[in-house]
N, C-alpha and C positions, 0 to 999 in steps of 0.2 A: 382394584386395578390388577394386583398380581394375579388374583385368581382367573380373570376374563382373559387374560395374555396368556397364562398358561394353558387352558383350552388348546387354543390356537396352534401350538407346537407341538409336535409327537417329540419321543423319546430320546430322540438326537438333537434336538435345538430346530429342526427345519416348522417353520410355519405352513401350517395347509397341508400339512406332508405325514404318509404314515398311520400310528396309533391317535391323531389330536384327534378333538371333539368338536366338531358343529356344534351338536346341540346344544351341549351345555354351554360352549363361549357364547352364543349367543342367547340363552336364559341366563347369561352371568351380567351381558352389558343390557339386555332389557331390565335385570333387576338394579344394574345403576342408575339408569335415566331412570327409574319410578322414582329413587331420591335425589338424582338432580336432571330434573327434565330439559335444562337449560344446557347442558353439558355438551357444547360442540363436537369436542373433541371425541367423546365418546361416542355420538350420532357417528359421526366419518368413520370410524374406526367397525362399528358395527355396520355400515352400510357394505364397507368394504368386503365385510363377512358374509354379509346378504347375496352378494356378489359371487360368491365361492359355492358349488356343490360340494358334496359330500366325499368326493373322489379330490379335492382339493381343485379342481380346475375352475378359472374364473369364467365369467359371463356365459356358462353353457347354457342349455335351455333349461337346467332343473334350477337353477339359482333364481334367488328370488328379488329380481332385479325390479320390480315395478314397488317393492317396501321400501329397496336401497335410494331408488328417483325420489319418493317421499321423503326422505331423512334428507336428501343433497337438496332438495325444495327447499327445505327447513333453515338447514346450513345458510343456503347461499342467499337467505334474505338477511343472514345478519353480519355474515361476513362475505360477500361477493367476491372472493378471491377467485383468480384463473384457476386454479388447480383443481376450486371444488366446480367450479360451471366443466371443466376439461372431464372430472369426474361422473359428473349428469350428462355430459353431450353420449359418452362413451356409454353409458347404460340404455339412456334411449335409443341410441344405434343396435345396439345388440338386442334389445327388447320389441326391435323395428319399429319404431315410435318415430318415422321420420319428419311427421309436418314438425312436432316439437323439436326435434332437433335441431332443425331450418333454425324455427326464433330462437332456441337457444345458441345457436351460432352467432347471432347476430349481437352477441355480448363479447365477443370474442375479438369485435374487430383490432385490429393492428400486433396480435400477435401471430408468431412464427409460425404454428400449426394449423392455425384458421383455414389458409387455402387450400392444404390435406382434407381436415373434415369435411369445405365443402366440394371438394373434388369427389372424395367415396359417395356425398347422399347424390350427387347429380348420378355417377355411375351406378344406385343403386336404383334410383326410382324414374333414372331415364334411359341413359345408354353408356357405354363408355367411350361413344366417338365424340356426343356430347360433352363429355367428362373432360377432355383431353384437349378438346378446344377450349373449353372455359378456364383451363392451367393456365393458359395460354396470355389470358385477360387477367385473372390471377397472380401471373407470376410471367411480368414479358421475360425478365433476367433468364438466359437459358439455365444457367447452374441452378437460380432458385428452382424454375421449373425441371428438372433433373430433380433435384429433391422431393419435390412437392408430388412428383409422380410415385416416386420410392415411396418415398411414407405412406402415400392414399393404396398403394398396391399394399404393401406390408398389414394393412389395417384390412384391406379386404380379401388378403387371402383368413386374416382371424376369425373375420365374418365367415368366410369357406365361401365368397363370391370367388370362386376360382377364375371362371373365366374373362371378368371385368378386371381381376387383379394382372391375369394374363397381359391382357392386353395397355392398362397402363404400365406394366414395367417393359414393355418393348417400345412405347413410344417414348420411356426415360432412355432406354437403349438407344436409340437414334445419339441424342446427346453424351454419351459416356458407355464407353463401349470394354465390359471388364469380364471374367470369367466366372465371376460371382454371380451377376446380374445372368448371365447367357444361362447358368445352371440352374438360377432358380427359375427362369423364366420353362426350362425343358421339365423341370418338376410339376411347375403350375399347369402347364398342357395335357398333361396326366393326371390331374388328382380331379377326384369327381366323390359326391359327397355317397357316404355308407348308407345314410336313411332315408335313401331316395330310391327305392328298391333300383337298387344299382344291380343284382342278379336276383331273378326270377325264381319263384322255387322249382322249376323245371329246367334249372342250369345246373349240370353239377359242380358249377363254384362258388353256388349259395351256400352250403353247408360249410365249407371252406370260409369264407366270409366271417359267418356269422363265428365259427371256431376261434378265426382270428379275430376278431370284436373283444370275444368276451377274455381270450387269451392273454391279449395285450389289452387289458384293461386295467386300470389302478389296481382294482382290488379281485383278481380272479379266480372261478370259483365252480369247480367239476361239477358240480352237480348240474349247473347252465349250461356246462359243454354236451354234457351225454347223450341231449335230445338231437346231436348231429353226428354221431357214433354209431355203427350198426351195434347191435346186442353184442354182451361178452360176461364170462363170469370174472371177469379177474381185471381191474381198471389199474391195477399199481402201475403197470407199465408206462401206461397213458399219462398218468398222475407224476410221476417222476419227467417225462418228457417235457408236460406244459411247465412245470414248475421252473424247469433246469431255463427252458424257454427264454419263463418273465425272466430270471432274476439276470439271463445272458442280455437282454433287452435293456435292463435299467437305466445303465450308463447311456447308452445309445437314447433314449427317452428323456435322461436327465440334459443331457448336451440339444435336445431338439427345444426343449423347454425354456433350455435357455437362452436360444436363437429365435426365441417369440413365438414359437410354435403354441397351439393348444392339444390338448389330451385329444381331441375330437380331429384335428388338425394331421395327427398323427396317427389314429385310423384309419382317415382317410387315404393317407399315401398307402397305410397297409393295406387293401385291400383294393384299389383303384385298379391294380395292372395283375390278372390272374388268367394263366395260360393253362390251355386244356392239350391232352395230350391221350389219345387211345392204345393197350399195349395191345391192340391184338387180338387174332383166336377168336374164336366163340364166346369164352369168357366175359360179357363187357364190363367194363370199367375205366377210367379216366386218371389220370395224375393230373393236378393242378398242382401250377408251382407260382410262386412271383417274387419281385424285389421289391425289399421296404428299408428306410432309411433307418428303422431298429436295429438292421443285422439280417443274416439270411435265414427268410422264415424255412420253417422244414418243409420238404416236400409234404403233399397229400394225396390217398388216393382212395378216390371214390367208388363207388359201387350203388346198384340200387337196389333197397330191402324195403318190403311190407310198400312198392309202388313208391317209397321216398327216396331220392340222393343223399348218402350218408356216408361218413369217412372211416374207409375200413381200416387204414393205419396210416402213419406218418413215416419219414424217413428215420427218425430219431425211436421213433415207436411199432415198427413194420410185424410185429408176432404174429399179430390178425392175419396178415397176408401170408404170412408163412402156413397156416392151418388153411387158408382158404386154397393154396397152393396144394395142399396133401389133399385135401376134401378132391380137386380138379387128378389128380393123379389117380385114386381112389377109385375113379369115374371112368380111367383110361382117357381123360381128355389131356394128353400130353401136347398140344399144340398150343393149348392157352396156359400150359403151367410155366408152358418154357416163355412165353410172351410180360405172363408178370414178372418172373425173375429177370428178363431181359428190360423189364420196366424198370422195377425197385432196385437191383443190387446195385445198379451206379451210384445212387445217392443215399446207401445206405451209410449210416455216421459212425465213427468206430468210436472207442473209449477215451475220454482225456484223462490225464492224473497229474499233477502237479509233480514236479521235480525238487524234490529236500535240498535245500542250500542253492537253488536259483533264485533270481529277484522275485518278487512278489508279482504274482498275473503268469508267471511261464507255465508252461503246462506243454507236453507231449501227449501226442494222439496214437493209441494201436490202433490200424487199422482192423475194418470189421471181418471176420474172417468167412463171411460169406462172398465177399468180393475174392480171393483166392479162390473158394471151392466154385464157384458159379462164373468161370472164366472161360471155358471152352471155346472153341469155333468150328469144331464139327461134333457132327452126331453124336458119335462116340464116347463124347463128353456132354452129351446135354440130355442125355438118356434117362430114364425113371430112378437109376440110381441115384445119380449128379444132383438130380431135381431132388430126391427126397432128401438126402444129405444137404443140400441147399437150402430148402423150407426150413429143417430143422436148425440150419446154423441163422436161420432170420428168427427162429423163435426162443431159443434157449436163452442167448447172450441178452436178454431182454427182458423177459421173464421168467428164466429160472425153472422149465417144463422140465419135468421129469422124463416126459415122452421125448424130448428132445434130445434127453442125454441116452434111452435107449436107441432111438435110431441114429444116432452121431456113432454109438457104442458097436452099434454094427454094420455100418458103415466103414469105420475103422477097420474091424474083422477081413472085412473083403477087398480094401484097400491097395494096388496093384504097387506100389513106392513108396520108398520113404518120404517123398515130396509129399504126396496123397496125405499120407497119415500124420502127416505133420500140420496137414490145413486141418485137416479134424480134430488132432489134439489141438489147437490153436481155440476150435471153436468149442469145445468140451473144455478147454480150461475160463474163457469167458462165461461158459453158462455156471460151471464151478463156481464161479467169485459172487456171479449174481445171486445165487443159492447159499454162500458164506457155508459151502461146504467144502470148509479148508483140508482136510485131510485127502479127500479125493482130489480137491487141487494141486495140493502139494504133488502127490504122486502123477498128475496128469501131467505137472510144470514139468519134474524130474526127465521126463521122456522128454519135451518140448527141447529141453537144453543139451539133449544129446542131440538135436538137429541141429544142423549148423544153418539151413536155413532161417529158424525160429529159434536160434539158442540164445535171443536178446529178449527176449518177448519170455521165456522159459525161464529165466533169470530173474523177471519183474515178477511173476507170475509167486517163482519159489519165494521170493524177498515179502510180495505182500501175505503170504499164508504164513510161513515163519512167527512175520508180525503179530498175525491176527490170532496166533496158537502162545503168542508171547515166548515163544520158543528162542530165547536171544542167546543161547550159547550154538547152538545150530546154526541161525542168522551169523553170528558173527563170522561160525566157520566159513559159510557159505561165501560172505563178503572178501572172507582172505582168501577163497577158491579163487575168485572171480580178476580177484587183484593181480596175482598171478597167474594166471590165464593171460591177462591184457599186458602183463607185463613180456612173458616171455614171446607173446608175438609180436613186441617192436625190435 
């Protein structure tokens, strides 16, 4: 028994979640029924398993729901209880097994639930106006039917019958009218299922799509992503984006999970509502952005290689677009260089870092320092220079280009302001950190903190190189600079 339970649970206590085992819980509880084949409880417990994919989500299509029906057959000839028939109604639904589920309903009569179940198979194998009248016969009591509606909607958005679900929880709205109810019903209007080639491979928010699929997937994995990445030598960038992604995702996943949602349930919102946006120029390419109940995904933007739609960088990820920005300059096409960076820099992400001695979860953001350098509104400022020191401040603080720090380098050189050189040192000391080349940081910070525009940003800058040089008698000085500094300007 301990060893089959254990399966089950990854490394924190959570069941289905994590490092557990499929396989083995279940070649643990078939090796118990081989010595007691009569073992109820073990049957239910293993069905239930049966029921679960390998990513921990229940009743998906890769679960092996027509073994689990077999075992709940078994069961419910010898103990007919409601919970294990409630357990076979619910597999046969999701296995679309509906004529059985009809007669297996019909064991069900005089409990609570009944008129749900057979409210979802009318909506499923006939109509939902159907559906909605027969609540009606079901359930005259309007509060019952207010329920009866809720729960058959609830169960059919699990199925992903979106728009049958839609539609019974607005005729529960008629009778009970709450902000709850109004929110999910604007959700359900919107979500449309991912494997129903929902985009075209001739859309470019297929690749996009398919990114977010495997991104926000239980268990996510570069190497599935790359076939929707134009070419690159160097994925760290990328690699760190998705990552930082999931793990920003979690929580937001974990709280949708346990609002009844399913993993599948929850891709589908990610990817249902995906807006296309063109920067311009000659150049073509598209940004695709959207909202998901995760968090907010990154932007993306696309381009076409080798005749396919594929995502030449993310907002959290944007290097690529910075080189494809130099390659457009390169060319003298200054009309579509200045149209990406009018695309991307908005939504380009800055840095978060945690703050020592705040509560736990705070965190402070520097802003990205391409967003200063690529701020212009006349020519003058959006000119080959602007641009090339621009591209390089999207590519350095991200991946660490060494090219990036020579053109930021001279860049600097020609610089017309202290304001100027202070967005460059800003952007040379992010690509510094990203590189953990502290001692060129250190000295890049130093100058940062003689600006008084950036002398906070040049502070952090000094404190984490210090750190990372373990240089703590320096640190220290530095911190009682700082202290007195702040003190004598109150």
């Amino acid at each position: 028994m301990t060893k089959r339970w254990a399966y089950q649970f990854d490394s924190f206590g959570r069941r289905f979640r994590g490092n557990w085992n499929l396989d083995e819980a279940e070649k643990s509880f078939r090796e118990a029924l081989e010595l007691e084949p009569d073992d109820t409880v073990a049957k239910v417990d293993l069905a239930i398993l049966l029921e679960t994919d390998v990513d921990g989500t229940r009743y998906s299509a890769r679960a092996k729901l027509d073994e689990s029906i077999k075992l709940y057959r078994e069961v419910e000839k010898i103990n007919p209880a409601a919970g294990i028939t409630q357990n076979l109604l619910l597999d046969l639904i999701f296995a679309g097994h509906y004529a059985e589920a009809r007669e297996e309903l019909k064991k069900m009569q005089g409990e609570a639930i009944q008129s749900a179940f057979s409210t979802v198979l009318t909506a499923i194998t006939e109509n939902s106006a159907r559906a909605i009248v027969d609540s009606q016969s079901n359930s005259p009591d309007e509060r019952m039917r207010f329920v009866t509606l809720v729960q058959a909607s609830t169960l059919l958005m699990e199925l992903r019958q979106y728009s049958q679900a839609y539609d019974l929880l607005k005729a529960a709205s008629r009778f009970q009218s709450a902000n709850e109810i109004q929110g999910r019903m604007d959700m359900l209007l919107k979500m449309k299922r991912y494997d129903t080639d929902l985009y075209s491979e001739n859309d470019p928010r297929y690749p996009v799509a398919q990114a977010i699929l495997e991104a926000y997937s239980a268990n996510p994995n570069l190497d599935r992503l790359k076939p929707f990445f134009t070419k690159r030598d160097d994925w760290a960038s990328l690699k760190e984006a998705v990552s930082r992604d999931w793990r920003n995702s979690v929580a937001a996943r974990n709280r949708l999970i346990s609002a009844g949602l399913s993993q599948e349930n929850i891709l589908d919102i990610a990817v249902s509502i995906l807006e296309i946006k063109n920067p311009g120029g000659a150049d073509p390419g598209h940004l695709v952005s959207g909202i998901s109940s995760l968090g907010p995904l990154p932007v993306m933007y696309v381009v076409q290689e080798d005749g396919k739609y594929q995502i030449l960088g993310t907002s959290d990820s944007p290097d690529q677009v910075g080189e494809r920005v130099l390659q457009l300059l390169a060319h003298h096409d200054i009309k579509s260089a200045q149209a990406w960076l009018d695309l991307v820099v908005p939504d380009v992400q800055g840095t978060s870092f945690a703050v020592q001695g705040a509560p736990s979860g705070f965190t402070l953001t520097l802003m990205a320092a391409v967003r200063y350098l690529w701020s212009g509104v006349v020519e003058s400022t959006r000119g080959p220079a602007a641009i090339s020191a621009s591209a390089a401040a999207l590519i350095g603080p991200f991946d660490g280009s060494p090219k990036a720090i020579q053109l930021l380098s001279e860049a600097r050189g020609h610089a017309s302001s202290p304001l100027e050189r202070g967005q460059i040192d800003l952007a040379l000391c992010q690509t510094f950190e990203k590189r953990k080349q502290w001692s060129e940081l250190l000295s890049c910070a130093r100058r940062l903190e003689a600006n008084k525009v950036f002398e906070r940003e040049g502070f952090r800058f000094a404190v984490k190189a210090l750190g990372a040089q373990e240089n703590w008698k320096e640190l220290q000085a530095e911190a009682e600079t700082k202290t007195e500094s702040l003190r004598q300007r109150r």
